[in-house]
MILUMLO-826767 format. One record per residue: residue in one letter; z, y, x of N, C-alpha, C in turn. Coordinates in steps of 0.02 Angstrom, whole numbers, plus 50000, padded with zeros to 5 digits. Layout:
N
AZYXZYXZYX;...
% end
This chain:
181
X633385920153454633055915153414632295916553414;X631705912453426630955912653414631045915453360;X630365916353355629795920053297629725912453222;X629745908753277629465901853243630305899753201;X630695899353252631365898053200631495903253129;X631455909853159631515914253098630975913553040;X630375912553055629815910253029630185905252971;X630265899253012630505891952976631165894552903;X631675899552954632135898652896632035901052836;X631645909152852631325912152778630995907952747;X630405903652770630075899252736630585895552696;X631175893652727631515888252677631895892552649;X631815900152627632155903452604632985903952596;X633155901652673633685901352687633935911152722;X634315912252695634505921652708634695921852778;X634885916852837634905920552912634315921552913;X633775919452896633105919852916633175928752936;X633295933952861633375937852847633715944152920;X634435938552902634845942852944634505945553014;X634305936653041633915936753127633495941153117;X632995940853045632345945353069632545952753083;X633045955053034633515962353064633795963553123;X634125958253150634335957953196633905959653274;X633175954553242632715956353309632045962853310;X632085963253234631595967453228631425974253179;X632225975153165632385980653126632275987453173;X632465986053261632185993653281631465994653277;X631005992453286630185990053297630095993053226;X630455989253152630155990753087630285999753091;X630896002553120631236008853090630556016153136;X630526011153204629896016153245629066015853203;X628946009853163628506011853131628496016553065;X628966015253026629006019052972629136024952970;X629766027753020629976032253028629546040653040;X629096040353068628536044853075628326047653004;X627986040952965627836039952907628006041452843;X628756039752838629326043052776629826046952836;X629956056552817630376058652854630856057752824;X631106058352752631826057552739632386051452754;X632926050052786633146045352806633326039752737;X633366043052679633496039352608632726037252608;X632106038252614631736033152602631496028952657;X631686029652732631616025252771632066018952749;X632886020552719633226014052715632796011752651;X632556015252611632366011252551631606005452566;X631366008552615630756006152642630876000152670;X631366001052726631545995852757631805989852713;X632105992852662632475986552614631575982752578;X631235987452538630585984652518630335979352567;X630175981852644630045976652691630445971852713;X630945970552697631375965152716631035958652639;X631235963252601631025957852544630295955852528;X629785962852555629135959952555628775953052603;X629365952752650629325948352699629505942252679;X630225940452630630345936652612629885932452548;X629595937352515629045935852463628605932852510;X628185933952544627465933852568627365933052641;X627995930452683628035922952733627565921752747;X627445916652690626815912152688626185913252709;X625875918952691625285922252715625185925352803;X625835924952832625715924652903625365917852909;X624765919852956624475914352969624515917053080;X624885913053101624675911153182624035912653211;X623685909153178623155911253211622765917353214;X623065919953156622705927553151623025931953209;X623605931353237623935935553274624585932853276;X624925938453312625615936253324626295937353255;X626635937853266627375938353192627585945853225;X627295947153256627505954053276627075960453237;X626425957753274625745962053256625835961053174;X625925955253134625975953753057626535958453039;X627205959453066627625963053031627625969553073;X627285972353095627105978153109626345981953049;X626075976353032625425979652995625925977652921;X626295974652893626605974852845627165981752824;X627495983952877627935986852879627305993852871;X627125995452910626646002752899626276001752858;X626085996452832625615997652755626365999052673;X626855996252699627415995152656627666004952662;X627526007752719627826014652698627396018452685;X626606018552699625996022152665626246021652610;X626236013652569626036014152509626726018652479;X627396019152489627986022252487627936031152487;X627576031452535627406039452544626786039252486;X626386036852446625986038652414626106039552366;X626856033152354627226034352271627656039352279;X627956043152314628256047752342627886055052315;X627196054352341626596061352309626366060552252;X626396053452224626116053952153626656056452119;X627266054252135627646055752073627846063652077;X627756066952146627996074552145627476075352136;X627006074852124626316078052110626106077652011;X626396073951998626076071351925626006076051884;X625326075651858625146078251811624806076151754;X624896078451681624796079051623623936077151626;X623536072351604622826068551625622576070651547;X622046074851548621746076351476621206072551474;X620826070351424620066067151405619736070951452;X619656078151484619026079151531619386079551600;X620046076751621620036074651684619446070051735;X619436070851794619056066251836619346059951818;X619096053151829619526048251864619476048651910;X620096046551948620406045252032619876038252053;X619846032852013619586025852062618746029052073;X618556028352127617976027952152617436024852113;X616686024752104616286021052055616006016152115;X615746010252097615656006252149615396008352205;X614796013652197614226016152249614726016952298;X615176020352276615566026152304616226020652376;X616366015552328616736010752356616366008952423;X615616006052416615246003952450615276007352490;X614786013352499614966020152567615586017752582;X616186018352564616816020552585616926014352653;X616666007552613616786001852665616296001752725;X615566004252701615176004652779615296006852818;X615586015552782615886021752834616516017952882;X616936014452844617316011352875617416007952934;X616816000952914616675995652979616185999153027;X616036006553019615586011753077616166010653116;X616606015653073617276017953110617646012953158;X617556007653143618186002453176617845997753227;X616926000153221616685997253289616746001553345;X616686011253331616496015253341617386011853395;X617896013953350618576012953381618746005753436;X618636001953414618365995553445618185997753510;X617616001353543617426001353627617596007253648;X618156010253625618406014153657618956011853692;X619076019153757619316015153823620196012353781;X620456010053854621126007753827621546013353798;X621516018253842621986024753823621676028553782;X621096029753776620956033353695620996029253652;X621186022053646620996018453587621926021153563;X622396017953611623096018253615623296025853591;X623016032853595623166037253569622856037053498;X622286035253476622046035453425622676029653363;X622726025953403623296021453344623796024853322;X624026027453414624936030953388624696035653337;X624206039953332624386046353302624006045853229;X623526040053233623106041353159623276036053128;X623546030153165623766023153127624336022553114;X624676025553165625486024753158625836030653144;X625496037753128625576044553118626246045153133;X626066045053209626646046853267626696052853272;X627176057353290626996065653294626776066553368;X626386071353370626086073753450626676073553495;X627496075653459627956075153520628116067653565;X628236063953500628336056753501627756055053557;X627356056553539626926052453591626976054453676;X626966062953679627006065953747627576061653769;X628436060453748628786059953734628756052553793;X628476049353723628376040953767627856039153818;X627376045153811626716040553884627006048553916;X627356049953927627546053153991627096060353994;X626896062753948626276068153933626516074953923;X626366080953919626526085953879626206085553805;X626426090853766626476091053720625536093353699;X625406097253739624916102253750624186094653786;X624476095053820624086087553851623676082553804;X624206079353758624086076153694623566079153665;X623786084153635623406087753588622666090553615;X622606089853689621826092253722621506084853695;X621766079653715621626074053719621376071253658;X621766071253630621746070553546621246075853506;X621106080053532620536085153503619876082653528;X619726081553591619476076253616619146070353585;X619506068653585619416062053540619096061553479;X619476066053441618916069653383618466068353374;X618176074553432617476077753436616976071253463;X617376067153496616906060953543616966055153462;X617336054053436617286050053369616736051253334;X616836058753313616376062853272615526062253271;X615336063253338614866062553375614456055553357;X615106051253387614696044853410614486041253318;X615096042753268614936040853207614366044953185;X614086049953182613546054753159612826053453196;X612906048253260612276045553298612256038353262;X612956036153237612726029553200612336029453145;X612566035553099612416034353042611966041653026;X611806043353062611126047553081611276055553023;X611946056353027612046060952976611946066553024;X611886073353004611726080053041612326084553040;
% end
C-alpha cells in the first residue's frame, strides 16, 4: 500500500491506517530507536508512543517538506530522545531546595544555544557525502560504532579513526566560524 493511502486512512482515523503503517514501517521505526532506548521494555513502549504520536499529529506531515519516511523517521527518534530523557530524569530525581540552579536556560543563553546551532548545521551541511552519513548514524541516530562498521562494511577501529576525524575537522571549522580560541 503507498505512503499516500496509509496517509489517507489515519487521516480518516480509520485503524488499518495503523496496522499498514506497522506493517511497512515498524522495522525502519525499531532500527531507529533501538540504539537509543537499550532495554527491549522501553523500545516496545516507545514504539507504542510512536504509533499513537502518529495517529495524533498526521496532519502536520506536510509533502512538501519531505518524504512520510524522512517525517516518521525524525518523529520516531525525537519520540525515543525524549523517552530516554524521562527515563534519566526520573532515575536521577532529586529533592530541588530554594538555592538550587534552575535547569531552563535564561534567554541570552537560549540565543547562543540557537546560533551555535545554525554554525553547526551549515558547518554539517558541506560536508562530504560520507562524513556527513557517519556523522548522522552515530550523533543523530546514536548508532553504536559496531552497528555502523557492521553496515558500511568497515572495521570497528576504522569507524572510530574516522569518526575522531571528524571531530577534530568539525571542531576546527566551527572555532574559524565563530572565531573562538
Amino acid at each position: 500500500m503507498p505512503d499516500s493511502e496509509i496517509i489517507g486512512l489515519i487521516l480518516s482515523k480509520d485503524e488499518r491506517g495503523l496496522t499498514e503503517l506497522l506493517n511497512r514501517y515498524e522495522p525502519l521505526i525499531r532500527y531507529v530507536i533501538t540504539p537509543i532506548l537499550k532495554s527491549p521494555e522501553d523500545v516496545e513502549e516507545c514504539l507504542s508512543d510512536i504509533v499513537m504520536r502518529v495517529w495524533d499529529k498526521i496532519r502536520l506531515y506536510d509533502s512538501s517538506c519531505g518524504s512520510f519516511k524522512g517525517w516518521l523517521t525524525a518523529v520516531s527518534r525525537n519520540a525515543a530522545l525524549n523517552h530516554a530523557a524521562k527515563l534519566r530524569r526520573s532515575e536521577y530525581r532529586e529533592e530541588l531546595t530554594e538555592n538550587s540552579p534552575a535547569e531552563d536556560p535564561t534567554p541570552e543563553e537560549e540565543v547562543l544555544r540557537r546560533e551555535q546551532q545554525e554554525r553547526l548545521e551549515k558547518i554539517i551541511d558541506n560536508l562530504m557525502p560520507g562524513e556527513k552519513l557517519l556523522y548522522y548514524r552515530r550523533y543523530y541516530y546514536m548508532q553504536p560504532v559496531s552497528q555502523i562498521a557492521a553496515e558500511l562494511g568497515m572495521s570497528e577501529r576504522s569507524v572510530e579513526g574516522r569518526l575522531y576525524r571528524l571531530k577534530q575537522k568539525l571542531k576546527k571549522q566551527f572555532k574559524e566560524v565563530t572565531g573562538d580560541d
